[in-house]
C-alpha positions as CSV (number, residue, x, y, z in Angstrom):
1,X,-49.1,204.8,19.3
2,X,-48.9,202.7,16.3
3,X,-50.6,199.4,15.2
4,X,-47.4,197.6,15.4
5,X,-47.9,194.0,18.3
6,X,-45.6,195.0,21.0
7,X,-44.0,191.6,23.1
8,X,-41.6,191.6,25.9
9,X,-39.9,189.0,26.4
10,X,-37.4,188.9,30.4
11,X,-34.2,187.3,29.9
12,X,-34.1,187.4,26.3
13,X,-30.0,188.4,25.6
14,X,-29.2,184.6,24.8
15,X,-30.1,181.0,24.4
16,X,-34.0,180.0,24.0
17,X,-35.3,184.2,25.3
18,X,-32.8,185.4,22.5
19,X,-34.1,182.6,19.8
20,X,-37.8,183.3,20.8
21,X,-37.4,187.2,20.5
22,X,-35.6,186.9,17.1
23,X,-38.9,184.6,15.8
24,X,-41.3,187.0,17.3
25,X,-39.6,190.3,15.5
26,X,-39.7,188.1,12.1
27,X,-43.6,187.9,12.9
28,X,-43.9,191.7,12.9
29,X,-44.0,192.5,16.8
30,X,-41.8,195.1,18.2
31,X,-39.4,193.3,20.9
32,X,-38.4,194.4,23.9
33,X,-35.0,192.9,25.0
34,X,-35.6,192.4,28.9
35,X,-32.4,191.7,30.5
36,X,-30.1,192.5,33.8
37,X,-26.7,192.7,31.8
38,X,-26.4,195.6,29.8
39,X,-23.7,194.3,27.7
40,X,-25.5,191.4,26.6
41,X,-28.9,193.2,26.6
42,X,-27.6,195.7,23.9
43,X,-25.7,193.3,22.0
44,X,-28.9,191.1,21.8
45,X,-31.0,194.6,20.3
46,X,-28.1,195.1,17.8
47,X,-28.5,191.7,16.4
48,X,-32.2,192.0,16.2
49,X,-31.7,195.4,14.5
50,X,-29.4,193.6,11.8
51,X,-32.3,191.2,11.4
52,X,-34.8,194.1,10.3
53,X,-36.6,193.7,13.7
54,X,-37.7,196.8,15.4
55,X,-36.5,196.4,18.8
56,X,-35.3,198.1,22.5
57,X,-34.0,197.2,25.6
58,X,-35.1,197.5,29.2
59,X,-33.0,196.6,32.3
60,X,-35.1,193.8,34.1
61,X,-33.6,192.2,37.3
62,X,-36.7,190.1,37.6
63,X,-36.4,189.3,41.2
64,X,-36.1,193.2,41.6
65,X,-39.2,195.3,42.4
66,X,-37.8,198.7,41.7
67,X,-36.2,197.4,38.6
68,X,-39.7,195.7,37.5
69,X,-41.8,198.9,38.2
70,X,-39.2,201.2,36.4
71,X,-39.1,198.9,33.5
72,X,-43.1,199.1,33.6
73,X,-42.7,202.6,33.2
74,X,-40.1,202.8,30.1
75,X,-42.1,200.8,28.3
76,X,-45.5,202.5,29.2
77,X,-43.1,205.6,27.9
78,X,-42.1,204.1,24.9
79,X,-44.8,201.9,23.3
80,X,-47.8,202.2,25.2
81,X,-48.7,198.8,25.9
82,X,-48.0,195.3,25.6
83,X,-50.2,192.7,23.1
84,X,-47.4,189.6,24.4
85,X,-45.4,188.7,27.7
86,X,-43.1,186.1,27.6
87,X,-41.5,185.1,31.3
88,X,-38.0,183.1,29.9
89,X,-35.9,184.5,32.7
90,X,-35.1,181.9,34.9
91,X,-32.4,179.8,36.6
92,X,-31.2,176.0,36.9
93,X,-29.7,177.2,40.5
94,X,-26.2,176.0,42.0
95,X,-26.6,171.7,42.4
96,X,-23.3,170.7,43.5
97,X,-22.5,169.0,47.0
98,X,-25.8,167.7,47.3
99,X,-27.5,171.4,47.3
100,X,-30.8,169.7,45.2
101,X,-30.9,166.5,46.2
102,X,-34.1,166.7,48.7
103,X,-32.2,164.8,51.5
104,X,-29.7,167.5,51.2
105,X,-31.4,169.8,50.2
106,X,-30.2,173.5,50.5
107,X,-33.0,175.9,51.0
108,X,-31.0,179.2,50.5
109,X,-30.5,177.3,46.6
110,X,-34.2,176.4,46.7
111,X,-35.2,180.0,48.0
112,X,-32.8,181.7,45.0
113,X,-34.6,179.9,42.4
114,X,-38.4,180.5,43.4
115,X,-37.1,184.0,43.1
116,X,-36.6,184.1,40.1
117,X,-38.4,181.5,38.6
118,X,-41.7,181.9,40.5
119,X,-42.0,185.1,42.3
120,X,-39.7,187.1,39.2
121,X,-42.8,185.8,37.0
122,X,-45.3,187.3,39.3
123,X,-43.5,190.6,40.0
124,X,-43.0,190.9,36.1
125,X,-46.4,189.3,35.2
126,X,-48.5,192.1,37.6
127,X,-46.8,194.8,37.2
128,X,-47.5,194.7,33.2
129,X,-50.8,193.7,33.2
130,X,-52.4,197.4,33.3
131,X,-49.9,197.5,29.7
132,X,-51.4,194.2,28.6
133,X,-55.1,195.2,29.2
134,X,-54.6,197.9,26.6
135,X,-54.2,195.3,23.9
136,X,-57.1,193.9,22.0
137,X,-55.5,189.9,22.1
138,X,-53.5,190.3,25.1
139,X,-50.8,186.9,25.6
140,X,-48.8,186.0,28.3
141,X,-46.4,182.9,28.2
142,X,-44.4,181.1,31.3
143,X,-41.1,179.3,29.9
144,X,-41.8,176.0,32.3
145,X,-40.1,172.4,31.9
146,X,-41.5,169.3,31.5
147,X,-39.2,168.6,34.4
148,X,-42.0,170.6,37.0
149,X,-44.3,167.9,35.5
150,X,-45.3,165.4,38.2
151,X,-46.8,162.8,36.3
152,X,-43.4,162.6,33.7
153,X,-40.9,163.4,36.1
154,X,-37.9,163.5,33.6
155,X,-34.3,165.0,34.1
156,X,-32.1,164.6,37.0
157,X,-33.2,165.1,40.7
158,X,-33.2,168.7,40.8
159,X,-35.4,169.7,43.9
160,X,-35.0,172.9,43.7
161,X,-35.6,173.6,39.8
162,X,-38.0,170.6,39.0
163,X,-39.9,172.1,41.9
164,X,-39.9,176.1,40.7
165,X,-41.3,174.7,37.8
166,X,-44.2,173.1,39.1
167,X,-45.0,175.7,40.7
168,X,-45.1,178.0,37.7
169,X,-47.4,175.6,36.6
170,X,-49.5,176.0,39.5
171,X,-49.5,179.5,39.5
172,X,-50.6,179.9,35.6
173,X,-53.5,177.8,36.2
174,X,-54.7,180.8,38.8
175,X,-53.7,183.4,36.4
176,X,-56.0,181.5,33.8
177,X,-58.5,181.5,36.5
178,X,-58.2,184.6,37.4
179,X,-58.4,185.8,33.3
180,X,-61.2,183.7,32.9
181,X,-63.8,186.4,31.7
182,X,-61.3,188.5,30.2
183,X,-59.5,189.0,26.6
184,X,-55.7,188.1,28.5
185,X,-54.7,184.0,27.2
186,X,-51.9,182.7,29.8
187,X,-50.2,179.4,29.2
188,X,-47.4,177.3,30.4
189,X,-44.4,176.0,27.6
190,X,-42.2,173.3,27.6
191,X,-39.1,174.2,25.4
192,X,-37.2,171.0,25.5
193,X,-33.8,169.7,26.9
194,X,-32.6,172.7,24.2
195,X,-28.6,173.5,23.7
196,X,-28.0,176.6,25.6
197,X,-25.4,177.7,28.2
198,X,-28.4,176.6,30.5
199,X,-27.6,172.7,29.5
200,X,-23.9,173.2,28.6
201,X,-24.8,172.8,25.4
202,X,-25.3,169.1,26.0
203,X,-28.7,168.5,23.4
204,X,-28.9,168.2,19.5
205,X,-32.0,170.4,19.9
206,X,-31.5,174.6,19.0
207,X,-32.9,177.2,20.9
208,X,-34.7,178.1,17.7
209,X,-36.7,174.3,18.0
210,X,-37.2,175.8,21.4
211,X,-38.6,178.9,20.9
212,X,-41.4,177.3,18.2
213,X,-44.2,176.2,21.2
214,X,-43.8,180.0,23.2
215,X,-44.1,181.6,20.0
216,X,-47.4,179.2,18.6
217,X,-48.6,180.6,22.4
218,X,-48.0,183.9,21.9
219,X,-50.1,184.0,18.8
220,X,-52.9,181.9,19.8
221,X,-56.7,183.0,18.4
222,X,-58.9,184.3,20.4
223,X,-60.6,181.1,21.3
224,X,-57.1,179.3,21.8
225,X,-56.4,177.1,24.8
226,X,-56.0,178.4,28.1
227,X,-54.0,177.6,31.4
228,X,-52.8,174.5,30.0
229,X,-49.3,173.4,29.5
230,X,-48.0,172.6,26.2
231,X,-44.8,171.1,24.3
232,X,-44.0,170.5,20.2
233,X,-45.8,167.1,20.8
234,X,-49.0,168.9,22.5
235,X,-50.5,168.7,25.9
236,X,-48.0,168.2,28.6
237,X,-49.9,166.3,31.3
238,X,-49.3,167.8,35.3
């Protein structure tokens, strides 16, 4: 195994995973495209290969265990272990006729999105950590929203995303917990209202303005912050 940083980074074929895996290659790291389509995923690796990044691809259905456990396993095959995580993947989830207004609320929508959004970070998170604790400055980064924040509560009423997110919250703050007396650093990042697919492309700010905070977390020191939740502008308060 070479000396070469290793980062994975789910959902990284477009929009703010694909920007933040293109600035982590230029820092040196080998990427790992995680990704359900395959399409997309190996059209993302081709465009980091044209960049000079060294880079693969793993199929990652993140609300999949099997497809969690056998990505584990390629990239145990492959590289070794893992020095950065970065859960993007996530979802906005379906919002018409009412489905995310809370009076209206449609659980089925609410129970697709903590798939993904919550439990997909857990399934991903666990089942790497054996490949993380091989790394000497292990760092693991949740894509969150200032939109899960409960004291800003900006964007539309979205119950079922604004929600996921604040729950992601929650849950990195027990990671951090949980990592307290060990080398692993976890935070939370706020992108931005960022023009992808994800926003209809409705925002003056790139992906690439996006991907800056996740990529300062990803290469914190060793005595960087930890469990907190961060945007360009700093602390993002709960």
């Amino acid at each position: 195994m070479n000396n070469t940083k290793v980062a994975l980074v789910t959902g990284a074929n477009k929009g703010i995973g694909y920007a933040i895996a293109e600035g982590i290659g230029r820092l040196g790291y080998t990427v790992i495209v995680g990704a359900r389509d395959e399409t997309r995923r190996d059209d993302a690796v081709e465009k980091l290969h044209a960049a000079d990044t060294d880079a693969f691809g793993v199929t990652l259905d993140v609300t999949s265990e099997s497809s969690v456990a056998a990505a584990a396993v390629t990239i145990e095959e492959r590289v070794g272990r893992l020095d950065v995580l970065i859960n993007n993947a996530g979802i906005s989830g379906r919002a018409d006729a009412g489905a995310q207004d809370p009076t209206t609320l449609d659980l089925g929508v609410m129970q697709t999105v903590l798939e993904t959004n919550v439990f997909g970070v857990v399934r991903v998170t666990n089942a790497m950590l054996p490949l993380l604790r091989r790394a000497t400055s292990p760092r693991i980064v949740n894509i969150s929203s200032n939109m899960g924040s409960l004291t800003r509560q900006t964007g539309p009423i979205l119950a079922a995303y604004a929600s996921s997110k604040t729950m992601l919250n929650s849950i990195t703050t027990q990671y951090a917990r949980a990592f307290n007396d060990t080398n692993i650093i976890i935070n939370a990042a706020c992108p931005g209202y960022v023009a992808t697919d994800f926003t209809g492309f409705n925002s003056p700010r790139t992906a690439d303005q996006g991907a800056v905070i996740a990529l300062h977390l990803a290469t914190l020191p060793d005595d960087g912050p930890r469990g907190g939740f961060f945007d360009d502008g700093g602390v993002v308060p709960w």
